[in-house]
N, C-alpha and C positions, 0 to 999 in steps of 0.2 A: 815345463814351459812356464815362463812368466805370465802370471797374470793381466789382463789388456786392461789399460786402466780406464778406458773408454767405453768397458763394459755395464758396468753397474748404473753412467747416465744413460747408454742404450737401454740397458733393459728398464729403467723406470719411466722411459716416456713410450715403450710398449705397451707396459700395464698401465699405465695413466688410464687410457678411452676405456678398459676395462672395468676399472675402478669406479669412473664416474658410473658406467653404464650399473653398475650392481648399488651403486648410492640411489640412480635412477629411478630401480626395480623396489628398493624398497620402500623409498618416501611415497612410490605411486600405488604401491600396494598397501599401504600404512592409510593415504588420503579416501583409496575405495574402499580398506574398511570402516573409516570414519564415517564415510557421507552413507556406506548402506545402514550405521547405526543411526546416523540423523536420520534417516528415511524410517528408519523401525520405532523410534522416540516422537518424530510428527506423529506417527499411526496412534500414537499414546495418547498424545496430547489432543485429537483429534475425536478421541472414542471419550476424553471427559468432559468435553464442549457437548458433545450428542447426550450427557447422561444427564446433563444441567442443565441446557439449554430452556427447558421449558420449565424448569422447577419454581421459578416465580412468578405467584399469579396475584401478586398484592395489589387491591384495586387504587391505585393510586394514579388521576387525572388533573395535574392543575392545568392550567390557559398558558397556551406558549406561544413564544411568536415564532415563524418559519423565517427565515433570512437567507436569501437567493442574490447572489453577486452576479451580475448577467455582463458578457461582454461577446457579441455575434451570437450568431444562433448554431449551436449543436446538434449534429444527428438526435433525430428523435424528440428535443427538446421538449416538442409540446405537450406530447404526451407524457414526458416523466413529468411534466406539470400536473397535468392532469391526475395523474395519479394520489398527490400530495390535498387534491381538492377529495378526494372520495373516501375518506379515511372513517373507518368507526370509531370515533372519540367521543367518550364521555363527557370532557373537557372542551373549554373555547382554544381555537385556535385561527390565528389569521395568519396571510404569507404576504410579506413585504420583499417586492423586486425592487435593485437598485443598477442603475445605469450612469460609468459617469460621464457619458458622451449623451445627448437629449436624443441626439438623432439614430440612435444603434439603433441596427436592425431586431435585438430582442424584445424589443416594447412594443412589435406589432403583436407577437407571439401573448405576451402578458395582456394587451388589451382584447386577443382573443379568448383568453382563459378568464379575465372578467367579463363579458358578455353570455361565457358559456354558464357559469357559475356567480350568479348575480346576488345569490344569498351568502357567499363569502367577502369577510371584510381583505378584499385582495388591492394592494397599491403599489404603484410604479414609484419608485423612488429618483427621483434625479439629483446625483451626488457627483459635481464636477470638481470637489476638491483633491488634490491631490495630497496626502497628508504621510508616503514613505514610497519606497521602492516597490515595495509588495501593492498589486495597484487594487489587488480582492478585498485585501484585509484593507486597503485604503475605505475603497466602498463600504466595506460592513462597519467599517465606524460610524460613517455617516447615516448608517442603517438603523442602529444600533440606539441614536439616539430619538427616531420615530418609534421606536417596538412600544409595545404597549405592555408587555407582560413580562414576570418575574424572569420566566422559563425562556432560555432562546437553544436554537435549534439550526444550525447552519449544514447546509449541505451544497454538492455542485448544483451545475446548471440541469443536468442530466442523469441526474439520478434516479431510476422508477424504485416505489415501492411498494409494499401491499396495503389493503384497506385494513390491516393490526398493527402499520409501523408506528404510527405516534404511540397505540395502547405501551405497546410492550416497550418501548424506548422511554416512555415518563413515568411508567409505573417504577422504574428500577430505580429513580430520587427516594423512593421510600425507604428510609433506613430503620432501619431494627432498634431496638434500642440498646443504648453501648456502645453501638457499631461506629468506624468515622463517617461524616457523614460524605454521602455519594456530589460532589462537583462536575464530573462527565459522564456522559455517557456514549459510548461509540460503535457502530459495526461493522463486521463484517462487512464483505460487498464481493459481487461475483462481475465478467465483464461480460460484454456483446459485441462480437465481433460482426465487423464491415467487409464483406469482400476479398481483399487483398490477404497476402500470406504474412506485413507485419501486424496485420491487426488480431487475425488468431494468435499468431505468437504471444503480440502482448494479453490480450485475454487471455491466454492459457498459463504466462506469465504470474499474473493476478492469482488464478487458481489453485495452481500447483507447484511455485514459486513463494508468494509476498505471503499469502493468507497462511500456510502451516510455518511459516516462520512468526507470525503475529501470536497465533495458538499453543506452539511452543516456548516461547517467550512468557506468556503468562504462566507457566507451566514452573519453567525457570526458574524465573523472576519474581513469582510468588502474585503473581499477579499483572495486572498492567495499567503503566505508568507513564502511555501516550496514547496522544488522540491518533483518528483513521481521518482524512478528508470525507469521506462516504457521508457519516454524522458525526456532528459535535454537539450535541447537545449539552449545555452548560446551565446552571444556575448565574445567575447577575452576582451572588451574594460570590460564588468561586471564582469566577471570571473577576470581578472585580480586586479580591485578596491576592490573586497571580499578574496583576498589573494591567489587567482591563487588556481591551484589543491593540491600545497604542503601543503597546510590550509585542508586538508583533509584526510593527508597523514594515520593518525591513529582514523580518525573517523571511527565509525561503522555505523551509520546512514550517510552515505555520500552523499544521496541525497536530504533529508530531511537538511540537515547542509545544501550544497552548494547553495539552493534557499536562506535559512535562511539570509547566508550572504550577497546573493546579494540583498535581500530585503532591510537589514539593509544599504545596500552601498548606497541607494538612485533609486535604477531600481525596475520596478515594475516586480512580477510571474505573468503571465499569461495561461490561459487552454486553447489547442486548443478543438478544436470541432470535430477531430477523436479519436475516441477511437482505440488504438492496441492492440494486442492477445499474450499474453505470456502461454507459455506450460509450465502446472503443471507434474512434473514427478510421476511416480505411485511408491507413497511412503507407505512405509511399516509402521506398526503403527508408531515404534519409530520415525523412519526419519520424521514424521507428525510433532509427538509430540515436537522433538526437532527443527523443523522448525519453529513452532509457538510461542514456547519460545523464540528463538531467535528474533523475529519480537515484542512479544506483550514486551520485556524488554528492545529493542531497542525503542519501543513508549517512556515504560516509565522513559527512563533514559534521550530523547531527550524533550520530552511534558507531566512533571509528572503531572501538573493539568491536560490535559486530557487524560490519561491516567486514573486516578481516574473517572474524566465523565463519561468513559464506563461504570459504575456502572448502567447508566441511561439507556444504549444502550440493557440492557440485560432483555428489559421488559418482553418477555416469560417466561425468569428461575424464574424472581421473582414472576410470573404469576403461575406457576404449583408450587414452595416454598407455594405459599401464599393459594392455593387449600388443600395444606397437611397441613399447618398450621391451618387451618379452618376447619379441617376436612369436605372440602368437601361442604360446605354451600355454600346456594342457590348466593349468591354476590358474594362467592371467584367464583363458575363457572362460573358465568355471565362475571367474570374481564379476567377471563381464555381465553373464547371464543371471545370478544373483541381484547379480547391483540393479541391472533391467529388471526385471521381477520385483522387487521391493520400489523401485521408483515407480514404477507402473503400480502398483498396489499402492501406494501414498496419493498416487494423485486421483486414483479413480474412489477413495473413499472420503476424500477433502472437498473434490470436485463437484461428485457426485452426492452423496449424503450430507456434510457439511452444506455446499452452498448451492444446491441442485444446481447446478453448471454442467445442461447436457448436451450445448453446445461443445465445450472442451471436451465432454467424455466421447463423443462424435469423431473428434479428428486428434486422439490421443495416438492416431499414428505419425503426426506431427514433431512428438512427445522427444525422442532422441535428438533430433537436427536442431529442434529448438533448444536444447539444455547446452549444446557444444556452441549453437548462435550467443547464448546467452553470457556462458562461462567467457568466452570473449568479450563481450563487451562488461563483464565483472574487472575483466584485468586491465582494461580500457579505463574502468572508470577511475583507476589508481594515478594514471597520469592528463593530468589538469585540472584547471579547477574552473574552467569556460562551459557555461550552460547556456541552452537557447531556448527562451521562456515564451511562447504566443508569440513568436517572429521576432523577438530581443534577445540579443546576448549580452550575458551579466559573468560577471567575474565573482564564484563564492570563497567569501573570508569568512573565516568563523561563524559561520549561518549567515550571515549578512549578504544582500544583493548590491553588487556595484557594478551600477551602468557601465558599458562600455564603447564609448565612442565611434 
């Protein structure tokens, strides 16, 4: 019998759906062993932060100014205020709030933290210039040029810390001799969830998400060579060699940028060994959803190779992908259950020991639903480049913010 010569396209678009399915099975098998090895390598990088963290006790306190960019008032506010007044320092230090609207509602909150603390040199700044898109780093220019001292120290509106966060954040300016000298200093920070189910998310986000990729990267990297919004603490002399704050004026990532440059000027980033507490507001889905995009597009418009990495960071999702790609076979469960186990161990010794975050370790059954939330809006954040900043959207080019009408 003659050959059907109609047979050989029949049979190749049979095995076609076959084919891809086994391309499938491996790239998802191939991604879950990657991300349980990033889970294994955080745990790494995590047990040398715990072994250093407290090794420098050099007494070193100069006078620094605290720099607070106020714009409405934040859960919690007053008291992360408050916090910043009770510190054991050696050293002078004063906290300068700036508002560029006279009438915001944050300067009642400030003229109550000067009343409560009357022997602190504490002042309301009123800065209605507008001098970039960036309207924070607008203000701390204007700040910037009231400071009174060498040292400056920026952080959010809401941030609590402990009564040792100034000691151990200026003592690490103290360089060795030989060494380059230190330009920033920045930390960690754990979050505090509101209420709702995106506010855990993104606290837990914080925890066992952003912070072991920060810890791993110095790991890396050999070090680290960008600021955290949490602290920035800088010297005038680094800040000033990396192009002062106007070099920042239309950045969106501007704290991530201002370590960058001071790294590039020739001063080293350094981590202290407090972690501080930022309050997550109880955001409603979209305010989540559009928080996150703003954050995972600002990674990747500032650090597009790792941004793409994360691909590795998301061993669960490709762990439960790779269970329904296999429908279910006896290795894809096995990778499944591993991958769970080693993520579940990454976040409760990051979480937990790293940044005592025990709220996260509380509703670490959360911990799956939010990784598959998340891993979506990773691949979300690949298409646009539309962000929504404090009720504005802006179009990012190149780090830059442009309004958008």
């Amino acid at each position: 019998m003659a050959p059907d010569p109609e047979l050989p396209a029949l049979y190749t678009k049979s095995r076609m759906p076959h084919a891809l399915l086994i391309i499938a099975e491996v790239i998802t098998t191939v991604l879950t062993l990657a991300g349980m090895g990033y889970f294994v390598a955080a745990l790494w990088a995590a047990a040398g932060f715990l072994r250093t963290r407290n090794l420098d006790q050099r007494n070193f306190a100069p006078a620094v100014s605290i720099l607070k960019s106020l714009k409405g008032c934040d859960p919690g506010m007053l008291e992360a205020f408050r916090t910043h007044c009770r510190q054991d320092y050696a050293g002078n230090y004063e906290l300068l709030f700036g508002v560029a609207d006279a009438a915001d509602p944050a300067r009642a909150a400030v003229e109550q933290l000067q009343r409560e603390f009357p022997q602190l040199p504490i002042r309301l700044l009123h800065c209605p210039e507008q001098l970039g898109s960036n309207k924070k780093i607008s203000t701390l220019m204007q700040m910037e040029r009231a400071a009174r001292y060498d040292y400056l120290l920026i952080n959010d509106s809401d941030i609590a810390v402990t009564p040792h966060y100034l000691t151990d954040v200026m003592r690490r300016f103290s360089t060795e001799e030989g060494a380059p000298e230190v330009g920033m200093v920045t930390a960690l920070y754990r979050g505090r969830a509101h209420r709702t189910l995106g506010s855990y998310f993104e606290s837990m986000g914080i925890a066992t998400d952003f912070q072991p990729g920060v810890l791993l990267s110095i790991k890396v990297e050999g070090g680290l060579h960008y600021g955290l919004g949490s602290t920035l603490a800088v010297s005038r002399k680094a800040l000033q060699a990396a192009g002062g704050l106007k070099a920042l004026a239309d950045e969106l990532a501007d704290d991530h940028v201002m370590g960058k440059r001071i790294d590039q000027a020739g001063f080293r980033v350094v981590l202290a060994g407090e972690v501080v507490e930022t309050s997550v507001p109880a955001y409603r889905w979209r305010a989540f959803t559009d928080h996150q995009l703003r954050w995972l597009r600002t990674v990747r418009d500032a650090r597009p190779g790792g941004y793409f990495g994360m691909i590795f960071t998301h061993g669960f999702g490709w762990a439960v992908i790779n269970a329904l790609v296999c429908a279910g076979s006896a290795l894809s469960l096995a990778l499944l259950a591993a991958s769970l186990l080693l993520r579940h161990a990454m976040a409760t010794v990051i979480a937990g020991r790293v940044l005592d975050d025990q709220q996260s370790i509380s509703a670490l059954w959360l911990l799956p639903a939010r990784d598959l939330m998340q891993m979506a809006l990773w691949i979300a954040g690949f298409c646009g480049n539309t962000i929504v900043w404090r009720g504005e959207r802006f179009t990012l080019k190149n780090g830059k913010l442009v309004a958008r009408g």
